[in-house]
N, C-alpha and C positions, 0 to 999 in steps of 0.2 A: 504494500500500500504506500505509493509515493506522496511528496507531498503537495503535490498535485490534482490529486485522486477529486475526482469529483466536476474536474476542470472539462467544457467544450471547446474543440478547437476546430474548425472548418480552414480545410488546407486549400489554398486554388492554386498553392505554386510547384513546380516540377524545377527539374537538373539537381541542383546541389545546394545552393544556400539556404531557400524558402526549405525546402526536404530537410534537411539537416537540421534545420532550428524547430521545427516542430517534431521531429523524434528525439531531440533532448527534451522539448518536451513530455513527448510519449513517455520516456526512460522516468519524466522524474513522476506519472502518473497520469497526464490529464488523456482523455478520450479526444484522438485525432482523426475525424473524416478525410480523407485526400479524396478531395474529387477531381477527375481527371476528366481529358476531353475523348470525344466518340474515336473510334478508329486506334489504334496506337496506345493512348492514353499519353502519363509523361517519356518523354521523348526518351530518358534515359532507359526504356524499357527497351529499346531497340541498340543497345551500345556493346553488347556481347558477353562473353563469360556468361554462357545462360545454362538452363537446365530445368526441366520442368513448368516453362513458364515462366520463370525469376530468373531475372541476372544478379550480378554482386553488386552494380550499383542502386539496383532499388534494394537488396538486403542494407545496403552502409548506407542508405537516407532515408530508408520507408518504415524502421519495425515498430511494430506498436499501433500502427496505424490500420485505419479500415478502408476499403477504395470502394468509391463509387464512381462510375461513369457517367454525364448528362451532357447534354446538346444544350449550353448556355444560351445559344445562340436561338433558341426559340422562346418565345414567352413561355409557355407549360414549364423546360429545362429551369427558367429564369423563377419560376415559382418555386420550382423543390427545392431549390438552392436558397431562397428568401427560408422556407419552409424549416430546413437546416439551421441558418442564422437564428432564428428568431427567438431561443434559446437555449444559444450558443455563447461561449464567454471570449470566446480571442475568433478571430477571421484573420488570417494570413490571405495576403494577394500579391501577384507579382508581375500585373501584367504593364506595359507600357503605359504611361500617362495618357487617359485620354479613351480608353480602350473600356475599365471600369464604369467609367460613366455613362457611357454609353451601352454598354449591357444593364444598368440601374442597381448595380452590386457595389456602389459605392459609398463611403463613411458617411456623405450627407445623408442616404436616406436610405440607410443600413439602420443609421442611428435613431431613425425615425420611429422604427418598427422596434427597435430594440437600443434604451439608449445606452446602457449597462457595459455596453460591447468595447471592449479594449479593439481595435482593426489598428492591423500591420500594415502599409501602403509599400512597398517595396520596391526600387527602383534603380538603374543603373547608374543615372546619375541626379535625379531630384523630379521630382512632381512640373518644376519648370522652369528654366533657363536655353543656353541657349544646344546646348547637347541632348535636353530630356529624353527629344525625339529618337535618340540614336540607339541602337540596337547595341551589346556589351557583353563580353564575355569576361572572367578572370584573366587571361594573360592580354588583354589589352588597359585593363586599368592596372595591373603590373607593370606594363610600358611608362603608361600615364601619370602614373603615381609615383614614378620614384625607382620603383621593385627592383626592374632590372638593372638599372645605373651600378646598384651594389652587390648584387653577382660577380664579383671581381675578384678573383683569387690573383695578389700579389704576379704569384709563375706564371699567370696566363692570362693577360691582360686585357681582357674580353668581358661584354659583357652578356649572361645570358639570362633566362628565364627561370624564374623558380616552377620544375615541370609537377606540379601538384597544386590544385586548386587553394591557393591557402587566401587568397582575398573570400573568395565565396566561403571558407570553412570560417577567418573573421566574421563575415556578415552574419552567420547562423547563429555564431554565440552572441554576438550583437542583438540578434532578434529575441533570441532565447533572454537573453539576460534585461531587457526591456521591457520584454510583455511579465515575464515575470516580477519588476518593479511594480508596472503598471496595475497589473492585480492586488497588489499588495497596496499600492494607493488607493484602487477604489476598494479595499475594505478599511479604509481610511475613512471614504466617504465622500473622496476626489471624483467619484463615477468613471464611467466610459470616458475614452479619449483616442483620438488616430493617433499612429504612431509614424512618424514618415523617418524611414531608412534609406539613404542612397549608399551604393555600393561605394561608390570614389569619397563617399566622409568617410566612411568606414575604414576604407586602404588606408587615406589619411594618416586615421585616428591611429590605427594600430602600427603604421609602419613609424612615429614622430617619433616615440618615446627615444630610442636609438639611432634609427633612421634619420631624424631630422636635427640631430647635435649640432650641424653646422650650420644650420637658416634656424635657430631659435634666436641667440643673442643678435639683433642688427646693428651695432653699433659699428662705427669703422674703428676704434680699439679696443676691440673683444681681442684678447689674447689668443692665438691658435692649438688648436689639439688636432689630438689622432682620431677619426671616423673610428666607431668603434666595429664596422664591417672592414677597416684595414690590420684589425688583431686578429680578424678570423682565419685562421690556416687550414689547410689541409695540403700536404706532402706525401710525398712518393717515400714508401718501404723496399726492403728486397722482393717482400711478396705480395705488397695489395698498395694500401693507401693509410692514412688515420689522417683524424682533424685531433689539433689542439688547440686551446686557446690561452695562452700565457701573457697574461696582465700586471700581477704587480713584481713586484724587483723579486720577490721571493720564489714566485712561481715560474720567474726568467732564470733565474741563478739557477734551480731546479733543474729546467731543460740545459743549460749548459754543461749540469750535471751527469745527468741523463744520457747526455748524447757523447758523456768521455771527453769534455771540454770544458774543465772548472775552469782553462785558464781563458777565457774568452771573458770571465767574470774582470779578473784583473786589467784587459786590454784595454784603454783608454779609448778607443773608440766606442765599445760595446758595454762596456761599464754601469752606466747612466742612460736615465730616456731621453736625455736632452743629448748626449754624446753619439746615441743611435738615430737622431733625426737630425744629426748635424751632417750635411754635404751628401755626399753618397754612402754613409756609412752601415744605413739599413741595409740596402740593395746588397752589398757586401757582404753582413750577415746574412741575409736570408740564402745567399745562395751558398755560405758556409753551412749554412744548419740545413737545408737541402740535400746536399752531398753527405751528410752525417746520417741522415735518416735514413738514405738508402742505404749503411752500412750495418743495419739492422733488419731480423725481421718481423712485422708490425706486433703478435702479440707480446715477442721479447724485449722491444722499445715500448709497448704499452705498459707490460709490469713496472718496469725502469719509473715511466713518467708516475705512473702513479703511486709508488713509493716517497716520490717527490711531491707529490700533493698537485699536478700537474693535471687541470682536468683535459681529458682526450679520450675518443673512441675511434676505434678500427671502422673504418667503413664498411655499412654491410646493403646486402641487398632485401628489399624488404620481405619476401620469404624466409630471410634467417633471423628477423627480429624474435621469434618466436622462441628459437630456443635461446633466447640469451636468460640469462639462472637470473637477473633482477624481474624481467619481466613475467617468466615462470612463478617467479617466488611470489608475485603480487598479483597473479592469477588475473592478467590483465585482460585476455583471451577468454572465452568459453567456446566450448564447440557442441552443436546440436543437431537432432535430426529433424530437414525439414521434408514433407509429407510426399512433394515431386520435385523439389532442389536436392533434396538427398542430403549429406554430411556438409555442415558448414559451422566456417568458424568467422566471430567478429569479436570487436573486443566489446566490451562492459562499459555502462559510464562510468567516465575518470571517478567522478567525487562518492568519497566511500563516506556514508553518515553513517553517525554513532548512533542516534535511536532508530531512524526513520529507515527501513527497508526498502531497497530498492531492488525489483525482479528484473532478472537479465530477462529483453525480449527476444525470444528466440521464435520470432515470427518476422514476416512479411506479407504484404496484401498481394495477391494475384491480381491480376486486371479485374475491376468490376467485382472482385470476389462477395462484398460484402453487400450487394447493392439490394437483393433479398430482406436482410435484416435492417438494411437501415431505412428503406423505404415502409416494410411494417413500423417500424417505431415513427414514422408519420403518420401513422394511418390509412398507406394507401393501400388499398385489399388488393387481390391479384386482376380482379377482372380489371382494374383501373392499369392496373401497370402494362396488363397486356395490350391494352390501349395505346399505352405511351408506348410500347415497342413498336409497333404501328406505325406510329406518328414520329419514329426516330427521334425519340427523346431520351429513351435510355435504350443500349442491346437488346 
């Protein structure tokens, strides 16, 4: 019993960030309708690794949730969907500015029927300016935001993409972590309120904290410092790769240590962080400590480093996170049988609470699967539904 439990949520968004933020909600308890559109449904249903009717990315954004299929696009469709809302405690949407509205599924007169309603308004880049209209994925507000500028490892002076949705996985806990305020307001007594989320504040928000070290002070004598994505290493071993990240004088003097080079500690070039950002003297070391590493192989330099207090991990691929003995040990994973996906494993929500039980969901909705039971819990008896099948309102 989450603590959630009791919570509606009517889902209209599909891909990854809308999906994702409402199965953390799922996870922390509330009851999630995903309604999807006729044909297909969400798109991410067609993206591969399938079996049974499920792929892995509606397993890693759907569990917990229930699917129903409707033709928004007709008045009837437009009614069972109001029918849904009307109470309902959250509405998540994700469609382009302008788009809502015009289907009459929007916060003004959502709120009308129902004022109580926390609505999620979701968007690429804001309800209106001069981009609203424009169509957006993750690795373009990665461009736009900053992202890839600092993809830059030192050795290879390039810049590239970070290949993993991490702006839209931002935006979910964004979404997640707002409407859960938001509820906790209107049992204040703050009531319903729209919530408007753009993608590109989001990126913003979450890449500034580090990201943005060098456009926060404007003064023209702010003092300079080192981007904290120029500590970030990762170097070549005899047999793989490892990152570390070595920051204060103790955890530098460590890898000198480490790599069988105390006396790099003594040299006056490398000494000090003001001696190592003096002329070319980095560039010098790095390509010292380079050539050191490969004199090693990485979990024999990893013991090393970590004796030193030096944090570093071997690069792995994500098939082998699994056996690593921290993440075994914190039973991050569970693995389940599903009914026509067969054996599948995902992990569990991060946040382990001390009273409040949380059930790993070890489901997924099929297309449409639920649309039987959720249409009885409106009331509509079969000969009506067989109607609306007719009428191409639902399969």
């Amino acid at each position: 019993m989450g603590p959630l439990e009791g919570v509606k949520i009517v889902d209209f968004t599909q891909v990854v960030a809308g999906p994702v933020a409402t199965m953390l909600l799922a996870e922390l308890g509330a009851d999630v309708i995903k309604v999807e559109y006729p044909g297909i449904g969400d798109i991410t249903r067609t993206s591969g690794f399938s079996k049974g009717g499920l792929n892995s990315a509606v397993l890693n954004c759907n569990r917990g949730k229930r699917s129903i299929q409707i033709n928004l696009k007709e008045s009837d469709g437009r009614k069972i969907a109001l029918d849904l809302i009307r109470d309902a405690d959250v509405v998540v949407q994700s469609m382009r500015p302008g788009k809502i509205e015009d289907l009459g599924l929007d916060y003004k007169t959502i709120s009308k029927i129902n004022p109580s309603i926390i609505y999620v308004s979701l968007s690429g880049y804001g309800q209106d300016g001069p981009y609203s209209g424009r169509a957006v994925y993750d690795p373009v507000l990665q461009a736009e935001c900053g992202y890839v500028s600092l993809q830059v490892n030192p050795e290879i002076p390039f810049p590239d993409l970070m290949r993993t949705a991490i702006i839209d996985k931002a935006v979910a806990w964004e979404i997640a972590l707002s409407v859960s305020a938001a509820l906790f307001a209107r049992e204040k007594g703050n009531g319903g309120q729209e919530l408007n989320i753009a993608m590109v504040d989001v990126a913003i928000s979450f890449l500034w904290p580090d990201g943005g070290m060098a456009e926060t002070l404007l003064d023209e004598d702010v003092e300079p410092g080192t981007h904290l994505s120029r500590l970030m290493n990762m170097t070549e071993t005899k047999n793989g790769h490892i990152v570390y990240f070595a920051v204060t004088e103790n955890q530098i003097k460590g890898l000198y240590q480490s790599l069988g080079h105390p006396e790099w500690f003594e040299d006056t070039r490398f000494a000090t962080r003001e001696a190592r950002h003096t002329g070319n003297n980095n560039e010098i070391l790095g390509t010292l400590i380079a050539d050191a590493f490969r004199e090693f192989d990485t979990d024999q330099i990893a013991q090393k480093l970590h004796k030193q207090s030096v944090p570093c991990g071997e690069v792995m691929d994500v098939a082998e996170t699994y056996s690593n003995p921290q993440i075994r040990h914190n039973q991050t994973f569970f693995e389940w049988e599903h009914p026509t996906a067969g054996k599948v494993r995902t992990p569990r929500h991060s946040t382990l609470f001390s009273k409040t039980k949380l059930e790993n969901l070890a489901n997924a909705p099929l297309l449409n699967e639920h649309a039987d039971e959720i249409l009885n819990g409106l009331g509509i008896e079969k000969s009506h539904r067989d109607l609306l099948k007719e009428n191409g309102i639902i399969p």
